[in-house]
ZATOR-330541 format. One line per field, with one value per residue (C-alpha): x, y, z; residue in one letter; residue number from 0. Coordinates in steps of 0.05 Angstrom, whole numbers. Example, Ala and Ser with C-alpha at 12.3 -4.5 7.8 and 13.67 -1.06 7.14 Angstrom:
<nodes>
east: c(246	273) $
north: c(-90	-21) $
up: c(156	143) $
res: c(a	s) $
n: c(0	1) $
</nodes>
This chain:
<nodes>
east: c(2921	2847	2856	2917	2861	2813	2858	2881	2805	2795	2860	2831	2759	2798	2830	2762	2739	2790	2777	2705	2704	2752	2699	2629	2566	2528	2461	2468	2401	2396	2333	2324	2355	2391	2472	2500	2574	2628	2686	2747	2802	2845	2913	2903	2944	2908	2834	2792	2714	2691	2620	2556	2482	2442	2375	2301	2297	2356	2409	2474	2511	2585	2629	2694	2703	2769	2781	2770	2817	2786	2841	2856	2804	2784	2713	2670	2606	2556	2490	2432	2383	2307	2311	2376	2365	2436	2498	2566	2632	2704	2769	2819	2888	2950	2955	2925	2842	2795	2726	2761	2692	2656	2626	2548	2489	2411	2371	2304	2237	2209	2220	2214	2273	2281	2256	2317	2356	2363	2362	2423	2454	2440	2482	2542	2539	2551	2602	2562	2571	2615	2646	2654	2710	2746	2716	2727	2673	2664	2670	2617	2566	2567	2551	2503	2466	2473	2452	2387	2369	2378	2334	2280	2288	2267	2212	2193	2185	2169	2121	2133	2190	2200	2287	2291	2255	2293	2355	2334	2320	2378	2427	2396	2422	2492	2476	2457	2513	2486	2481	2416	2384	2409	2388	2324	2319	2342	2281	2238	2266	2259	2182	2177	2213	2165	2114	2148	2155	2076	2063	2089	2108	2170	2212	2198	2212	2275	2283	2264	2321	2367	2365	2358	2413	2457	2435	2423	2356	2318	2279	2322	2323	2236	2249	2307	2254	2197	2260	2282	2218	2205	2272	2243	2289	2360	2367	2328	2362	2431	2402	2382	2446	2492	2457	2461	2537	2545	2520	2560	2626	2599	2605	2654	2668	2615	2566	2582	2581	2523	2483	2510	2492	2412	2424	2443	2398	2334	2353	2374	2324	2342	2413	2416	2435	2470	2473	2538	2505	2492	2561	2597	2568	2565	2647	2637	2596	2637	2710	2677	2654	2714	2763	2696	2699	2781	2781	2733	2777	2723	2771	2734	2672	2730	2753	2687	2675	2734	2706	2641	2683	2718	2650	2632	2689	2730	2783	2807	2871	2861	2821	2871	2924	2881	2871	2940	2956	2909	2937	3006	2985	2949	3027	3008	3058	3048	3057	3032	2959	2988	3043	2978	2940	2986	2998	2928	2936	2995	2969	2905	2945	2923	2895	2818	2823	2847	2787	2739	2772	2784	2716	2718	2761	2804	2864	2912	2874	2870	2947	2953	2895	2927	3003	2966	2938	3008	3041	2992	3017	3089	3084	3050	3096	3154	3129	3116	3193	3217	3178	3207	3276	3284	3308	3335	3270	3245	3297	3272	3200	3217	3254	3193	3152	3199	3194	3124	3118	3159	3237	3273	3245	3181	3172	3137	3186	3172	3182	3255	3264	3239	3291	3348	3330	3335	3399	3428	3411	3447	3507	3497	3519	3529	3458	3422	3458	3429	3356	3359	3377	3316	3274	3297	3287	3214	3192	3225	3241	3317	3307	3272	3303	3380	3357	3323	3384	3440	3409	3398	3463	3490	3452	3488	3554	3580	3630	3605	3657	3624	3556	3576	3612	3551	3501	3547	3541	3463	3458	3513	3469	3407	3433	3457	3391	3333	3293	3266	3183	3159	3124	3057	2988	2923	2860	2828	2749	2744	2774	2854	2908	2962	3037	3064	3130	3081	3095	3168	3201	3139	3119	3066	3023	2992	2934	2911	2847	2764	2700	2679	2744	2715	2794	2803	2731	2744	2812	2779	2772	2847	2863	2824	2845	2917	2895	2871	2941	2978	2926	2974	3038	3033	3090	3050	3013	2951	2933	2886	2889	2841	2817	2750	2688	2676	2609	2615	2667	2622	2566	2608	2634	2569	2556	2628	2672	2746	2797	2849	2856	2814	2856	2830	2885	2882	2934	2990	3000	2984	3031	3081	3080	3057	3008	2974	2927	2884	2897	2965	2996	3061	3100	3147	3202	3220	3281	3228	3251	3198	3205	3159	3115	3047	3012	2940	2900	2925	2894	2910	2934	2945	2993	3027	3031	3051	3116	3139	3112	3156	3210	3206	3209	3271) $
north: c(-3951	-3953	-3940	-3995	-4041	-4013	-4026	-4098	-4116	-4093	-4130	-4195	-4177	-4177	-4236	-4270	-4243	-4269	-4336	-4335	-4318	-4389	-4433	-4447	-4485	-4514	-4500	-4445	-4449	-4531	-4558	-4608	-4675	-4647	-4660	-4595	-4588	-4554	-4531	-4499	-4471	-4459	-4488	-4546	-4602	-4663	-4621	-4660	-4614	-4621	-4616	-4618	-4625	-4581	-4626	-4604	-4649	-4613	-4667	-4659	-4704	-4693	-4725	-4710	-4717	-4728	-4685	-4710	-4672	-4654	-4620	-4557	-4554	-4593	-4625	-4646	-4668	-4661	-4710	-4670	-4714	-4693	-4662	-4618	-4544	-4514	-4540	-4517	-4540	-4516	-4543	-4566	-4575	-4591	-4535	-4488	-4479	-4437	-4407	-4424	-4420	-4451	-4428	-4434	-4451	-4456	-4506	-4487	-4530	-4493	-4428	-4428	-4438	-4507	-4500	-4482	-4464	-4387	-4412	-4445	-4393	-4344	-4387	-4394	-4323	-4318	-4371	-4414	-4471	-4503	-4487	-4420	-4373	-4336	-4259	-4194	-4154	-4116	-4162	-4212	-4143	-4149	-4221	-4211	-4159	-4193	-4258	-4228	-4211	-4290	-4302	-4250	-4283	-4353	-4321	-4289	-4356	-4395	-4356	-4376	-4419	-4431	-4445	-4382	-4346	-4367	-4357	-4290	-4280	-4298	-4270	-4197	-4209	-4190	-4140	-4102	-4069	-4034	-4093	-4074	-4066	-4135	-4167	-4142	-4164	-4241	-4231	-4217	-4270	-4326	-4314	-4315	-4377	-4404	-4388	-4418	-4483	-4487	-4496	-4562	-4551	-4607	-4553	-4505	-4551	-4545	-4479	-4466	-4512	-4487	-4409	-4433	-4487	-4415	-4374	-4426	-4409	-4431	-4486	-4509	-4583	-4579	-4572	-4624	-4675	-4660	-4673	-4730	-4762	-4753	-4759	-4777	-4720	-4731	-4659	-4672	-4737	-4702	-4657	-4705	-4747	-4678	-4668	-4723	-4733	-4661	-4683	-4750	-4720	-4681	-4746	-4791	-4859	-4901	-4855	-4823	-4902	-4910	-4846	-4855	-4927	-4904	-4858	-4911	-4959	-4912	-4889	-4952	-4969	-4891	-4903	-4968	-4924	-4855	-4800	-4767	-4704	-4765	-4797	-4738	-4747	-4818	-4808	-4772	-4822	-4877	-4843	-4832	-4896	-4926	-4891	-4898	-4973	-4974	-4935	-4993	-5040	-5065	-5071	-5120	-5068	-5019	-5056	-5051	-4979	-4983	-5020	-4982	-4920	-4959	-4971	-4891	-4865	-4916	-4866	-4850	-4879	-4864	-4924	-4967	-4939	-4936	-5008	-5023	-4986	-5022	-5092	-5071	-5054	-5118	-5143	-5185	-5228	-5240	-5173	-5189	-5159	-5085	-5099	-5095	-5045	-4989	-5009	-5000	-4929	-4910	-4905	-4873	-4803	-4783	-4725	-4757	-4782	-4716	-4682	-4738	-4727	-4658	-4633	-4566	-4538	-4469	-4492	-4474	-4514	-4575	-4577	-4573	-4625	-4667	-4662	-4675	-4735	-4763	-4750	-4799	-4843	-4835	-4842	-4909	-4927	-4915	-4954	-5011	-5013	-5002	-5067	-5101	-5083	-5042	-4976	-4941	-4946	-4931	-4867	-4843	-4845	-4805	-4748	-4743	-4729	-4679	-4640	-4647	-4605	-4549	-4575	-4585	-4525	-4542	-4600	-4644	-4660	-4729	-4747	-4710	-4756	-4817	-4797	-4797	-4860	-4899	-4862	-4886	-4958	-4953	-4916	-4849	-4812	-4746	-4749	-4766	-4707	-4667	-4704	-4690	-4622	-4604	-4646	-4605	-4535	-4556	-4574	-4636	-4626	-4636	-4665	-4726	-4722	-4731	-4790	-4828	-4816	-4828	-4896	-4920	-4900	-4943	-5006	-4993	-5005	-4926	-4910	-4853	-4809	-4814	-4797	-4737	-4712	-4731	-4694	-4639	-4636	-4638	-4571	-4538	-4555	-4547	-4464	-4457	-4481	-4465	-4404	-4340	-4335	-4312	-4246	-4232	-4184	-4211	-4173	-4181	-4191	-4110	-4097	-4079	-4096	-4135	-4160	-4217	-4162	-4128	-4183	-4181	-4210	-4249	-4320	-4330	-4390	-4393	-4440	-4444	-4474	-4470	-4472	-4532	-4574	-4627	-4632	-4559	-4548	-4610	-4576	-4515	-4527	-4547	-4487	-4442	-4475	-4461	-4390	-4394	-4425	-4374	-4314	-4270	-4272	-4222	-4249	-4307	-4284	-4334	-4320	-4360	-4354	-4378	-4363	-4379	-4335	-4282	-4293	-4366	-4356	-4296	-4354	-4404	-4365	-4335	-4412	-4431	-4388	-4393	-4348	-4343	-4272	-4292	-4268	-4272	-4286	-4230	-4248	-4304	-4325	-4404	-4410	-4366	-4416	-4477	-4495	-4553	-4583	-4554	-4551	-4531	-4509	-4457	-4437	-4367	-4361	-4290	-4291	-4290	-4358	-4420	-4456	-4518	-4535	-4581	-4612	-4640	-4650	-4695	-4719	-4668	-4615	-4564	-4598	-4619	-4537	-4528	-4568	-4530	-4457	-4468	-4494	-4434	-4387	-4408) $
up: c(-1407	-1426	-1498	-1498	-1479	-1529	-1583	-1554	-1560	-1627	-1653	-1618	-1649	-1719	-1709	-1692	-1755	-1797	-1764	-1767	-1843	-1855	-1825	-1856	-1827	-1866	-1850	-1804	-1778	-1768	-1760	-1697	-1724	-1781	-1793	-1785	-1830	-1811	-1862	-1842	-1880	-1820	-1836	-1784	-1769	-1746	-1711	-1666	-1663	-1588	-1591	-1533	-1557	-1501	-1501	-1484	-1424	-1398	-1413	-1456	-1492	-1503	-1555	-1604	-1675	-1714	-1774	-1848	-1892	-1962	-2009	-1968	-1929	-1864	-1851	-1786	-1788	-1721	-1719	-1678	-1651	-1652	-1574	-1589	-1566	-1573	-1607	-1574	-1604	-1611	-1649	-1615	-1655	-1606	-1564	-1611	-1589	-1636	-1601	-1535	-1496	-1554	-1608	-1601	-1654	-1645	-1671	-1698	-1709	-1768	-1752	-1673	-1643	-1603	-1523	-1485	-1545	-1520	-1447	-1458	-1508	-1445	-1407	-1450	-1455	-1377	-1387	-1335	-1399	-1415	-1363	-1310	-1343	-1283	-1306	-1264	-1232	-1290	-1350	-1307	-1314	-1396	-1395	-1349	-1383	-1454	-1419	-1396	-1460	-1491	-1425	-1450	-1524	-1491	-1454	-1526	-1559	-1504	-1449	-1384	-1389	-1317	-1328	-1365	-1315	-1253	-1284	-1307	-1233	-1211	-1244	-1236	-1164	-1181	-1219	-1149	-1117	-1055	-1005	-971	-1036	-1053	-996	-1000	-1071	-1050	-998	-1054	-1094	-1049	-1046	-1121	-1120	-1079	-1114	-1181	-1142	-1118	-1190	-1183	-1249	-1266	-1298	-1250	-1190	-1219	-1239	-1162	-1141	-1176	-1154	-1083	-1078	-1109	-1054	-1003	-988	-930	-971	-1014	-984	-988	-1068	-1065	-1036	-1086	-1146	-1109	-1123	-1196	-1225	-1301	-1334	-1337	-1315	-1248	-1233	-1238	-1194	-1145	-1148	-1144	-1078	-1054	-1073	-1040	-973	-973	-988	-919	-880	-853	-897	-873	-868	-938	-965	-949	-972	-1035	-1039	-1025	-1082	-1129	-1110	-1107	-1185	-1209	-1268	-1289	-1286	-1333	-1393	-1374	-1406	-1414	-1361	-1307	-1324	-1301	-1234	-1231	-1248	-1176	-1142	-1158	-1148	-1072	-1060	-1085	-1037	-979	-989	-982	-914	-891	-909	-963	-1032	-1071	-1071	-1088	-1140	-1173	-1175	-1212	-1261	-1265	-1277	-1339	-1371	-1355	-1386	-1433	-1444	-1374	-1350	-1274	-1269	-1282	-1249	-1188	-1192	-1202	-1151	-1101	-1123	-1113	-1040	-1042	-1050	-1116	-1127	-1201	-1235	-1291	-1279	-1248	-1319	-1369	-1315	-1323	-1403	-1414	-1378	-1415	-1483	-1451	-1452	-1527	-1562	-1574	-1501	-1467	-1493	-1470	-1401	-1396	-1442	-1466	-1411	-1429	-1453	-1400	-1353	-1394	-1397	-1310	-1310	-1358	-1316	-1253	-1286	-1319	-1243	-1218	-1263	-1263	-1189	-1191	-1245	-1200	-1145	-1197	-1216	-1153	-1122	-1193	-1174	-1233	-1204	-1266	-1286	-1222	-1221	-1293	-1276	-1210	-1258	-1297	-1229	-1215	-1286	-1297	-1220	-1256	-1237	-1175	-1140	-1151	-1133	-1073	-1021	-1016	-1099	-1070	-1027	-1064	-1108	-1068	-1035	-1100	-1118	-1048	-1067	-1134	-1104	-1132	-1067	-1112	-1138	-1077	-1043	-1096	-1083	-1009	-1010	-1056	-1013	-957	-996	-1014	-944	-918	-840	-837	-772	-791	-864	-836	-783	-846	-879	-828	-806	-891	-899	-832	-864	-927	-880	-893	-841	-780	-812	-884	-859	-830	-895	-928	-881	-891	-955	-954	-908	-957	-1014	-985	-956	-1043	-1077	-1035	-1063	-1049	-1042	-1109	-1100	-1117	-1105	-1079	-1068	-999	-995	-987	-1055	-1021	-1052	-1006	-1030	-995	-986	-942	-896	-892	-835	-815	-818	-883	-877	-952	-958	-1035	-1033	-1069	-1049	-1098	-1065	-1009	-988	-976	-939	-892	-864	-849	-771	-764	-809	-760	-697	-721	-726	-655	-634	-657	-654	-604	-648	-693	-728	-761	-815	-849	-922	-961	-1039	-1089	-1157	-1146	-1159	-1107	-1103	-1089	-1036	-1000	-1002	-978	-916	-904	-873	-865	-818	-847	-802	-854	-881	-948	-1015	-1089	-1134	-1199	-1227	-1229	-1156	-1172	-1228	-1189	-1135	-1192	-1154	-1197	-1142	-1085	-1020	-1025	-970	-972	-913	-924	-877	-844	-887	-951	-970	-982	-920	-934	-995	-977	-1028	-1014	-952	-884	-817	-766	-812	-763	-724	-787	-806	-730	-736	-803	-771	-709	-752	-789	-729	-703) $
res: c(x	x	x	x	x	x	x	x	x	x	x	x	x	x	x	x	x	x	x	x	x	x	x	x	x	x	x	x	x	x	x	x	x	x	x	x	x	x	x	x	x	x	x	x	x	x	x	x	x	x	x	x	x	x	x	x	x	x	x	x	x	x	x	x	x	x	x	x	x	x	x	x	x	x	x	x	x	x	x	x	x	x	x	x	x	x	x	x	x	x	x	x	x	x	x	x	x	x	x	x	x	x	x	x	x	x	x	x	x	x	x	x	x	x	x	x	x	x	x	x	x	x	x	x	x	x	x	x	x	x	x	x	x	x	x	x	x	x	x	x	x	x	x	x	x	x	x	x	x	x	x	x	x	x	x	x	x	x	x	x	x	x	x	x	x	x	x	x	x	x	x	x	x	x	x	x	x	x	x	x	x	x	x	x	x	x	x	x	x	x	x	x	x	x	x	x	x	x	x	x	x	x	x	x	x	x	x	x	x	x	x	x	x	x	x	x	x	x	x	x	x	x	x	x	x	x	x	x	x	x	x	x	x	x	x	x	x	x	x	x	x	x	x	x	x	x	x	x	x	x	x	x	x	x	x	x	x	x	x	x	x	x	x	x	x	x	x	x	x	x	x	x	x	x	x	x	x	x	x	x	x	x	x	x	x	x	x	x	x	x	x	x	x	x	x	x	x	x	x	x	x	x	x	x	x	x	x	x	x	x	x	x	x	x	x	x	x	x	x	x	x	x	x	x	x	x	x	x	x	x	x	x	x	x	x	x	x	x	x	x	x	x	x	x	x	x	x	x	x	x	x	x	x	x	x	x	x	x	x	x	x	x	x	x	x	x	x	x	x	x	x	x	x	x	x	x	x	x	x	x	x	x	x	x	x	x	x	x	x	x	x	x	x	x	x	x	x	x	x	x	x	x	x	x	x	x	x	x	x	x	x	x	x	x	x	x	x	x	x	x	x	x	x	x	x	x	x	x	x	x	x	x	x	x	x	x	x	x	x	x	x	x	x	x	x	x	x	x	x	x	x	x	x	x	x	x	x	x	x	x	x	x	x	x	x	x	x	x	x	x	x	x	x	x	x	x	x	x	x	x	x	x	x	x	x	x	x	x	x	x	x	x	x	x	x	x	x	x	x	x	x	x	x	x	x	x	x	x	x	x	x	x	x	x	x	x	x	x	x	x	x	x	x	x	x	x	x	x	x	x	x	x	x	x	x	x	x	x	x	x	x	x	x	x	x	x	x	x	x	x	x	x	x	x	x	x	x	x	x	x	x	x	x	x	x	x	x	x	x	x	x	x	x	x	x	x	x	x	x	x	x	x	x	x	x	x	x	x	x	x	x	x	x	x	x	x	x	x	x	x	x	x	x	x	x	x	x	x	x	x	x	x	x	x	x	x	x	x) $
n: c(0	1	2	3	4	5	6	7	8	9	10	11	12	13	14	15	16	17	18	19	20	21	22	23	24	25	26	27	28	29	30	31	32	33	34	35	36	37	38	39	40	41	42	43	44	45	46	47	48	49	50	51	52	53	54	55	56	57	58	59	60	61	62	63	64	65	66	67	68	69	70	71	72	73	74	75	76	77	78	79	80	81	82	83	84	85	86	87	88	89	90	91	92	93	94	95	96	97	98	99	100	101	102	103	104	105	106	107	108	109	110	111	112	113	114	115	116	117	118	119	120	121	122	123	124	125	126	127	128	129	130	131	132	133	134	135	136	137	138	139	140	141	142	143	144	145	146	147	148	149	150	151	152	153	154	155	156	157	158	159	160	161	162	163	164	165	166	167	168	169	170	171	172	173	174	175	176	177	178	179	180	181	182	183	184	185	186	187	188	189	190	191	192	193	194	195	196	197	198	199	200	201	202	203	204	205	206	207	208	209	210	211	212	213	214	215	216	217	218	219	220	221	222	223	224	225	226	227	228	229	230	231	232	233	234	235	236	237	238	239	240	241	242	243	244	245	246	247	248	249	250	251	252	253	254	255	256	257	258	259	260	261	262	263	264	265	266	267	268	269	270	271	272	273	274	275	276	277	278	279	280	281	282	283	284	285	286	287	288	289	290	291	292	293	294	295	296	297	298	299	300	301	302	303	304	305	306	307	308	309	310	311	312	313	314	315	316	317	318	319	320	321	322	323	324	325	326	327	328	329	330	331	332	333	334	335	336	337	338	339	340	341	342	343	344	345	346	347	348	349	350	351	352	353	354	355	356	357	358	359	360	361	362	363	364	365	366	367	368	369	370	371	372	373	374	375	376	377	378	379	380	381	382	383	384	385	386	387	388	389	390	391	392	393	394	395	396	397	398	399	400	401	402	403	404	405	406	407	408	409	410	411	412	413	414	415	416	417	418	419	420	421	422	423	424	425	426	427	428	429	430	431	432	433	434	435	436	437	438	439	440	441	442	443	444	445	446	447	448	449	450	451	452	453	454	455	456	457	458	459	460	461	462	463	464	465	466	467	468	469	470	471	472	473	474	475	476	477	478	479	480	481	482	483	484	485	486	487	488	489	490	491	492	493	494	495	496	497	498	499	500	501	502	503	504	505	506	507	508	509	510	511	512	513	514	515	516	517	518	519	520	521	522	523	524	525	526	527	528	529	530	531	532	533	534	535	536	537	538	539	540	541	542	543	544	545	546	547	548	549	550	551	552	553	554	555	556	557	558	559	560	561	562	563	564	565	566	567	568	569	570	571	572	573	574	575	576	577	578	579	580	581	582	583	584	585	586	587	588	589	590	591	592	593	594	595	596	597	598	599	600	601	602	603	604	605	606	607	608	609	610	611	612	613	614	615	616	617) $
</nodes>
């Protein structure tokens, strides 16, 4: 096995290699300010470069660049400005990626290399930037190791650089297996950081914050205040903001309205011009108060953090098919406004605009983000010709729902019966039969399902004796399609391997969930009181599943008690179950089949779970 893998790593080294030695920068060591050229003889087909400028004042700037073709050969050009540390870009050409995490260049002044520029190299190296690569225990180690040495480098040309030398810190943390030795080393740590922070040193401040919002330490809100108060580097502002956003998202809507309101009035004359680092969370702060503002009822103020988000991000459709959802809920009677809405957002789904919305993430993840994305809008679109009274149109967009979930099986139960619903108004018994079985299968409760059904079909003037025949043939479809729970290995926090098989005969409540997802953490108590409810059957089983990084999610329930048995996912459990959006909730019958299929978060979740669990048990 082990030399298998050495020889698949030196056949993906070669093929690096080979694409390395068809791509040329010109220069190769830029100077701060300089255009830096980059010529590939890749056989491409239309390229667009991603590229992010890492700054001195700890700001990026993101943007994407359409190839110029030049005989055989394919040319992008990249403008530094004078403050550009690090220069990170990829190629992106369809579904083909080359450098998937970026391929990385520092910029010099003279002959010293920019401030930051080896910081920031350091943290590509980790794979902290672009974005965090999902790494195992061991691979993390290497990065770590050749991280600390970019770190050192920094140090080398830049003594005392206070970003370098908290990360540095940091990061030597996991290096530490032997708990006790690690927690004596965070003890240790948090002093230093102290002292870093008693410099009053604006970087340092910084640095400071950052190690102790990633290990929580005890005065981690002290260094948030000092930031709060000298936000003059876009770097500290986002800071600030994050925080702030963090603690808001805490909060119920009015609350959470309102702290982010303070935020965005005390940072105003900072926020006039944003950079694309503070767009990214002002996307957040805006997206929050919109949906804050529509639980209070408030949809004018809605309505404009809509349009704020338009001037963020010019490319991103979700805007507009927010708003035209929100007007057709309004019950706008001229549709001529929601009609140009969702055009607009239509021919926002594009190559240049996916990467603005989706920047530099791994290519697999770009493609679920982007489907996610397009269901939003087919679902919208749906509505939109179903209130028209066009319901082929109506019926097509629903099929496309459906496919872009992964098919019939796949699929939310409620597109299912969406589906079948506008099939019974056309008359297509067959095909709604065929709609409400599927619905069933993915976690309609055929209790509710077949009194919707019986009394539509009783308006519709069928006879008694046709509704039963048609029920009938529901349950005989539903008993011929539904499906058996994919199978799949998880690792437990103690390193143990489990298979859901292990479980057979058992209820298995599957909760796929993150620490970074406000939805997921918010359910927690009815997720645990659910636990609690059914804590002496030992034929209910709770598993939660998530790819996240195990250091995050041993931070996160250090503060945050989660009674699920806590799973990481190794392997291929979320495209097993195609799960595109977290929480998603997955209940496994004791016959192995999927029982009920939950996507997203809902008031009173456990009692929602309770009715499919004890549907399940019977």
């Amino acid at each position: 096995m082990k030399k298998e893998v050495r020889i698949t790593m030196l056949l993906m080294l070669t093929m690096l290699a080979l694409s390395c030695s068809k791509i040329h920068l010109k220069p190769s060591k830029p100077q701060a300010g300089e255009r830096v050229i980059i010529v590939s003889e890749l056989k491409l087909h239309d390229p667009i470069l991603e590229v992010i400028l890492f700054k001195e004042n700890v700001d990026f700037e993101y943007f994407a660049v359409k190839g110029r073709k030049e005989k055989d050969f394919w040319v992008f050009g990249i403008q530094t400005d004078t403050i550009t540390s690090y220069v990170l870009w990829r190629i992106v050409d369809g579904d083909s990626v080359f450098f998937e995490d970026g391929n990385g260049l520092i910029v010099f002044y003279g002959n010293k290399p920019m401030r930051l520029a080896y910081y920031y190299k350091g943290l590509h190296a980790e794979k902290a930037i672009p974005y965090a690569f999902p790494v195992s225990d061991k691979e993390k180690d290497r990065l770590i190791s050749r991280a600390l040495r970019y770190y050192k480098k920094e140090l080398k040309y830049h003594p005392g650089e206070p970003l370098a030398f908290g990360r540095m810190k940091a990061i030597k943390a996991f290096l530490i297996k032997d708990e006790k030795k690690k927690a004596r080393y965070l003890y240790e740590l948090e002093k230093e950081i102290d002292s870093l922070f008693e410099t009053k040193n604006l970087y340092a401040t910084l640095s400071a914050f950052n190690v102790a919002y990633l290990f929580d330490f005890s005065r981690t809100y002290d260094y948030f205040k000092v930031l709060s108060e000298q936000p003059y580097l876009p770097g500290i502002l986002d800071a600030s903001l994050n925080y702030l956003y963090q603690y808001a998202r805490s909060l119920g809507p009015q609350q959470g309205v309102k702290w982010l309101e303070v935020g965005l009035e005390k940072y105003r004359e900072f926020l006039e011009e944003p950079s694309t680092k503070l767009k990214n969370t002002l996307r957040n702060y805006y997206l929050s108060l919109h949906y804050g503002y529509m639980a209070l009822g408030d949809t004018l103020k809605a309505l404009d953090c809509l349009w704020k988000l338009r001037d963020l991000n010019p490319f991103d459709p979700e805007p507009y098919m927010v708003e035209a959802s929100v007007r057709m809920a309004m019950g706008t009677l001229n549709y001529r406004t929601v009609d140009s809405l969702l055009y607009i957002a239509g021919n926002l789904f594009h190559p240049v605009a996916n990467c603005y919305n989706f920047p530099f993430y791994p290519k697999d993840q770009r493609i679920e983000s982007l489907k996610r994305k397009k269901l939003g809008y087919y679902r919208i679109m749906a509505k939109y010709y179903e209130n028209a009274g066009e319901v082929d149109s109506a019926i097509a967009s629903m099929r496309q729902i459906i496919e872009l979930q992964g098919g019939d099986l796949m699929a939310d139960y409620g597109d299912h019966e969406n589906l079948g619903s506008l099939l019974l108004s056309k008359g297509d018994v067959s095909g709604a039969v065929n709609a409400f079985a599927n619905a069933v299968v993915t976690g309609s409760e055929w209790g509710y399902l077949k009194e919707s059904i019986t009394n539509d079909l009783k308006k519709r003037g069928f006879s008694q004796d046709s509704i039963e025949k048609i029920i009938k043939k529901i349950e005989s479809k539903y008993k011929e399609v539904r499906i058996k729970a994919p199978e799949v290995t998880l690792i437990t926090l103690d390193g143990k391997q489990v298979k859901l098989s292990d479980y057979k005969g058992k209820v298995v409540v599957l909760n796929f969930w993150a620490t970074w997802c406000g939805p997921c953490r918010r359910e927690i108590p009815d997720l645990n009181k659910l636990v609690d409810e059914y804590i002496e059957n030992k034929d209910i089983v709770f598993v939660a599943i998530t790819n996240d990084k195990r250091d995050r999610v041993l931070n996160f329930l250090g503060t945050n008690e989660f009674k699920y048995m806590i799973t990481f996912d190794p392997g291929n459990a979320y495209e097993k179950y195609n799960v595109m959006a977290v929480p998603t909730h997955v209940i496994i019958g004791k016959d192995g089949y999927i029982h009920a299929r939950i996507v997203g978060s809902l008031p009173q979740m456990d009692q929602i779970l309770k009715e499919k669990i004890e549907s399940a048990v019977k």
